[in-house]
C-alpha positions as CSV (number, residue, x, y, z in Angstrom):
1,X,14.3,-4.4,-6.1
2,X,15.6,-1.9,-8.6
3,X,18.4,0.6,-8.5
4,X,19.1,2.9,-11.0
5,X,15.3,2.9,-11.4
6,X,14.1,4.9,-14.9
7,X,17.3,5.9,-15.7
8,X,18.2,7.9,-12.7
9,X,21.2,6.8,-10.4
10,X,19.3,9.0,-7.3
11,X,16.2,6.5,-7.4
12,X,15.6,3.1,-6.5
13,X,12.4,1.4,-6.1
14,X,11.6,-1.8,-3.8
15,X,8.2,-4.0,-3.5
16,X,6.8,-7.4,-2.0
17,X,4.0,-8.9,-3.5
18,X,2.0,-11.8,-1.7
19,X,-0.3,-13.5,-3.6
20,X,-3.6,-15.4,-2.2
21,X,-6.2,-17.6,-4.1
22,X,-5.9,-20.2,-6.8
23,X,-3.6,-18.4,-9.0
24,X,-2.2,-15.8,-6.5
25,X,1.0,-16.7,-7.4
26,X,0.2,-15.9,-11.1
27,X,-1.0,-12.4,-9.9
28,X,1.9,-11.4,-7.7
29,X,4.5,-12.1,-10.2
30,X,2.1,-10.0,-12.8
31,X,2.4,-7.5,-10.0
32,X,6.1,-8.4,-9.7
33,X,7.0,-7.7,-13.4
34,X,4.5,-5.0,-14.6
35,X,4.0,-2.1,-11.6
36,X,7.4,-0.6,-11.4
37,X,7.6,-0.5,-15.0
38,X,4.4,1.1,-15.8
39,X,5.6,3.3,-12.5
40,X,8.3,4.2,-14.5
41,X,6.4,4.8,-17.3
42,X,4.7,7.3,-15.8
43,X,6.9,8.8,-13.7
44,X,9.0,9.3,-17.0
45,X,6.7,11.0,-18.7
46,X,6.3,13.3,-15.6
47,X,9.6,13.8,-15.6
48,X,10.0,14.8,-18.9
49,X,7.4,17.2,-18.5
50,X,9.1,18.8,-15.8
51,X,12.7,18.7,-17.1
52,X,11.9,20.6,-20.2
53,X,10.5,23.2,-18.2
54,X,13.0,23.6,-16.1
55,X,15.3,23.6,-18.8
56,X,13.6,26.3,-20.6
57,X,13.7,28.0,-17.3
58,X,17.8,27.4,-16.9
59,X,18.2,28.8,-20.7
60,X,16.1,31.6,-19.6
61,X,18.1,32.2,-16.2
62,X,21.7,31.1,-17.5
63,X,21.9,28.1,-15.3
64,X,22.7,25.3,-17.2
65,X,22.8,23.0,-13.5
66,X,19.1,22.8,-13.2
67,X,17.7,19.8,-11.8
68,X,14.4,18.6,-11.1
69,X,12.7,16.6,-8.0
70,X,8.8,15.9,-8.2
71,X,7.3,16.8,-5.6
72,X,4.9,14.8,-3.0
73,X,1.1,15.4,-4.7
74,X,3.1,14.6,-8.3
75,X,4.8,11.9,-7.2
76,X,2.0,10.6,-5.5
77,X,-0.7,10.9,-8.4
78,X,2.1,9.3,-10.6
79,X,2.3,6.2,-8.2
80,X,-1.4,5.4,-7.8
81,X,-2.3,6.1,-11.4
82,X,0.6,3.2,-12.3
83,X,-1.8,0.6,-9.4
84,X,-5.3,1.5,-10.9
85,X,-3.2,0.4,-14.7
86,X,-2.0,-2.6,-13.4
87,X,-4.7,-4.2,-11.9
88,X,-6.5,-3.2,-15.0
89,X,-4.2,-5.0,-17.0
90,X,-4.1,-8.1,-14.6
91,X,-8.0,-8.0,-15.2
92,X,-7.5,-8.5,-18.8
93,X,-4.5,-11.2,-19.0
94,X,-5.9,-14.1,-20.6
95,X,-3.2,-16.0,-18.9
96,X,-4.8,-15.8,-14.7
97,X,-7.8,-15.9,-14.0
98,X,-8.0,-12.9,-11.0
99,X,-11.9,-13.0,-10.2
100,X,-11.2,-14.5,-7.0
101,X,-7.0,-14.4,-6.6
102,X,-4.8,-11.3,-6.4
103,X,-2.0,-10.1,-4.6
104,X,-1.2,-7.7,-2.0
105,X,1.4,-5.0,-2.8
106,X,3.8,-2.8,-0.7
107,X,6.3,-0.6,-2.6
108,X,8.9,1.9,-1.6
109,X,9.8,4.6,-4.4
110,X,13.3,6.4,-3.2
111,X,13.5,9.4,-5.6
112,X,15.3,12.6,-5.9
113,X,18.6,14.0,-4.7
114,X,17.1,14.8,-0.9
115,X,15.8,10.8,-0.5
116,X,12.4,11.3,-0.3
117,X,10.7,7.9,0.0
118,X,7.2,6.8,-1.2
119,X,5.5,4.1,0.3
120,X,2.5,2.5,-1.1
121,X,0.2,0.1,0.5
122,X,-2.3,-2.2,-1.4
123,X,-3.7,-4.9,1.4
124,X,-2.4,-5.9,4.5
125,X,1.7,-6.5,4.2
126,X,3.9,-4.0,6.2
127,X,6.4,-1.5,5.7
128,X,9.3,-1.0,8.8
129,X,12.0,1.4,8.5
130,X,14.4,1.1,11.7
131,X,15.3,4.4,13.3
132,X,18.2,4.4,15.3
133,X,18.0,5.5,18.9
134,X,20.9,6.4,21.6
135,X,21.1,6.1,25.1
136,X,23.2,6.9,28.0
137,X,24.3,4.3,30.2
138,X,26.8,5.1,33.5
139,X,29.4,3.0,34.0
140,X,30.9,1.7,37.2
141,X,33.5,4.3,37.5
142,X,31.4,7.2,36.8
143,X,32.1,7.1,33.1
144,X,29.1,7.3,30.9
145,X,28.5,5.5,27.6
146,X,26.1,5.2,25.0
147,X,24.8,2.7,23.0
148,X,22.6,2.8,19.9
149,X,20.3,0.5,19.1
150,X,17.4,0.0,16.1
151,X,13.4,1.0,16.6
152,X,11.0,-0.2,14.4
153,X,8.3,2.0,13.2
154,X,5.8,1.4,10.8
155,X,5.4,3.2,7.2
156,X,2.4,1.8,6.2
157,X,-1.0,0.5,8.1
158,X,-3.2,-2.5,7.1
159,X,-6.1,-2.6,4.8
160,X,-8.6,-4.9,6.6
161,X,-12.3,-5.0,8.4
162,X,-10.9,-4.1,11.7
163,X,-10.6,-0.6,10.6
164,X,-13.7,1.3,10.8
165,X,-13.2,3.6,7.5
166,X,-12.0,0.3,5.1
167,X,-14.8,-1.2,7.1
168,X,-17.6,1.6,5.7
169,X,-16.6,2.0,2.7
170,X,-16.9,-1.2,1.9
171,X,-20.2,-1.4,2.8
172,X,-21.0,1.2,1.0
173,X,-20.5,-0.8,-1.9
174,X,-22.7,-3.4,-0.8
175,X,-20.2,-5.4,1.3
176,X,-21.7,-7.5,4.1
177,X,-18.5,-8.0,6.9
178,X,-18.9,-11.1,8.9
179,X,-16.3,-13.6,10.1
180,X,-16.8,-16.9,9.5
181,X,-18.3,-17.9,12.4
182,X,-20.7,-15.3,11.8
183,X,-21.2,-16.9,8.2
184,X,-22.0,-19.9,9.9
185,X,-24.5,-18.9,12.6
186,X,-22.5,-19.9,15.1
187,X,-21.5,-15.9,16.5
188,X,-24.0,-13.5,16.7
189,X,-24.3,-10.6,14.4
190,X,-24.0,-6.6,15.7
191,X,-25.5,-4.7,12.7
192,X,-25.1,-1.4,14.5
193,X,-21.8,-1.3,15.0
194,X,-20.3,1.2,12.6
195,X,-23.5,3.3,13.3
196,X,-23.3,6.4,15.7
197,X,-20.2,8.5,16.4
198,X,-18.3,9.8,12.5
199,X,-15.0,10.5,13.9
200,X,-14.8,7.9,16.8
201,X,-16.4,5.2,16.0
202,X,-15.2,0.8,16.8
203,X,-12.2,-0.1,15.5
204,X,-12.3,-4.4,16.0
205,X,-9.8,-5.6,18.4
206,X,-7.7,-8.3,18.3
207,X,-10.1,-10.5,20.6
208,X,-12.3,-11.1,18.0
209,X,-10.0,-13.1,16.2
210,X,-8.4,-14.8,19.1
211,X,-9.4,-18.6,16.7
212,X,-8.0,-16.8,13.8
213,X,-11.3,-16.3,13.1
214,X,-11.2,-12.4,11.1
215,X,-13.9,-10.4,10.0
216,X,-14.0,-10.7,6.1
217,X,-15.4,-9.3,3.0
218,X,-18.7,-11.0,1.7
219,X,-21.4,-10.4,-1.0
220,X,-24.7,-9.7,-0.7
221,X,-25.4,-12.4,-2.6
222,X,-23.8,-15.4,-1.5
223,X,-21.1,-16.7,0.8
224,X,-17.9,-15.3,-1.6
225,X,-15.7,-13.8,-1.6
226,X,-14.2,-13.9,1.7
227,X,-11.2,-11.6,1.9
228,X,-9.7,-10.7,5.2
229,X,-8.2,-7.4,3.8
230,X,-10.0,-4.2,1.9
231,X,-7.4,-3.5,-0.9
232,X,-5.9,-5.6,-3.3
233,X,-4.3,-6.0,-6.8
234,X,-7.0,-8.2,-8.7
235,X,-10.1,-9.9,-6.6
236,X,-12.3,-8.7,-9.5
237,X,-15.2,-10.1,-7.8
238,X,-14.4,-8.5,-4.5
239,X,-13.7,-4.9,-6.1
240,X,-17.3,-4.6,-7.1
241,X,-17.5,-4.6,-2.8
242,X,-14.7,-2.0,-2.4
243,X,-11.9,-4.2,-2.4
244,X,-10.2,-1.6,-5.0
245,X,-6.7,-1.4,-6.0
246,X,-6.0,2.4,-5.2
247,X,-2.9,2.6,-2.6
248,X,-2.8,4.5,0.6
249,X,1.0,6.5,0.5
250,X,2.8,8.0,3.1
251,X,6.0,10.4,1.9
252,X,9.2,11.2,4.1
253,X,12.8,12.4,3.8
254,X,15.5,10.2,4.9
């Protein structure tokens, strides 16, 4: 968790990182101590960029109060550009070895005098924000009172095989997605199941994995790597299956 983040009393940026395989703990605290700076690498240079044109702009006009907030597609570009750098960099640190550990990654970026928040999802942890909600309750006496109480909602959605687009895409890359009982002959396997309807299509239930059994990322050659989520930081073997690094954002005001 940062505050003051870049520079900038307006912004603060938060992330959890949960690391999985032998030296998943070695990739999340890469994770940990290189994305936001390289997001505020970025960012700053974005910044920059945009400052000196609106100061330009307030020398031109007179106004000497100009100030600058990026706006969603900038901000946006900014943030994912600063993922697909870090888990490049995590590919080359001599000091993990990442071809089959990594770490998820969920980040909120609050920038900008109107807090607009950024929230960027890399594998399968969640974001909540709780909303508060209000209702009227009558008392004994005819009186009416109201309570307030917190609502979670979700900012982010999982990246795993129950979802039919992570699903197809990684099977577009060659991906085979089996669970483990699958793997093991012991469930049958429904090739056609992503075939038929575009927009519709299956989305796996939760009864599939009633014996924590999940459907999971495999190769085409062999019974590895076996990742039960479609986006990660590292997993070099499993990004040559899809498994990529690229975040999925969703942008709101406060």
């Amino acid at each position: 968790m940062t505050h003051n983040f870049s520079g900038r009393k307006s912004d603060a940026f938060f992330g959890v990182y949960d690391g999985h395989g032998r030296d998943g703990d070695k990739c999340s605290q890469f994770a940990r101590d290189h994305l936001p700076s390289m997001t505020a690498k970025i960012v700053d240079k974005v910044m920059m960029d945009k400052e000196n044109a609106a100061s330009n702009d307030a020398n031109n006009n007179g106004d000497d109060n100009a100030t600058v907030d990026l706006s969603k597609d900038v901000l946006q570009n900014a943030i994912t550009k600063a993922h697909v750098e870090c888990n490049k960099k995590m590919h080359a640190c001599q000091d993990l070895d990442d071809s089959l550990s990594g770490t998820t990654s969920i980040s909120l970026y609050l920038h900008g005098n109107t807090n607009k928040i950024t929230v960027s999802n890399v594998g399968d942890s969640r974001a909540v924000i709780g909303r508060s909600t209000t209702s009227d309750k009558e008392g004994s006496s005819s009186t009416t009172t109201s309570s307030s109480t917190l609502k979670a909602f979700a900012l982010s959605r999982d990246q795993t095989p129950y979802r039919r687009d992570e699903r197809i895409r990684c099977k577009k890359q060659g991906a085979r997605v089996l669970s483990l009982d699958q793997i093991e002959g012991l469930e049958p396997i429904n090739e056609d199941e992503d075939e038929g309807d575009e927009d519709g299509g299956m989305e796996l239930g939760e009864e599939i994995d009633e014996g924590g059994d999940p459907p999971r990322i495999w190769s085409p050659h062999g019974d590895y790597p076996g990742t039960a989520f479609t986006r990660s930081l590292g997993d070099a073997i499993a990004e040559e299956l899809g498994v990529y690094a690229e975040p999925e954002m969703l942008s709101r005001e406060l």
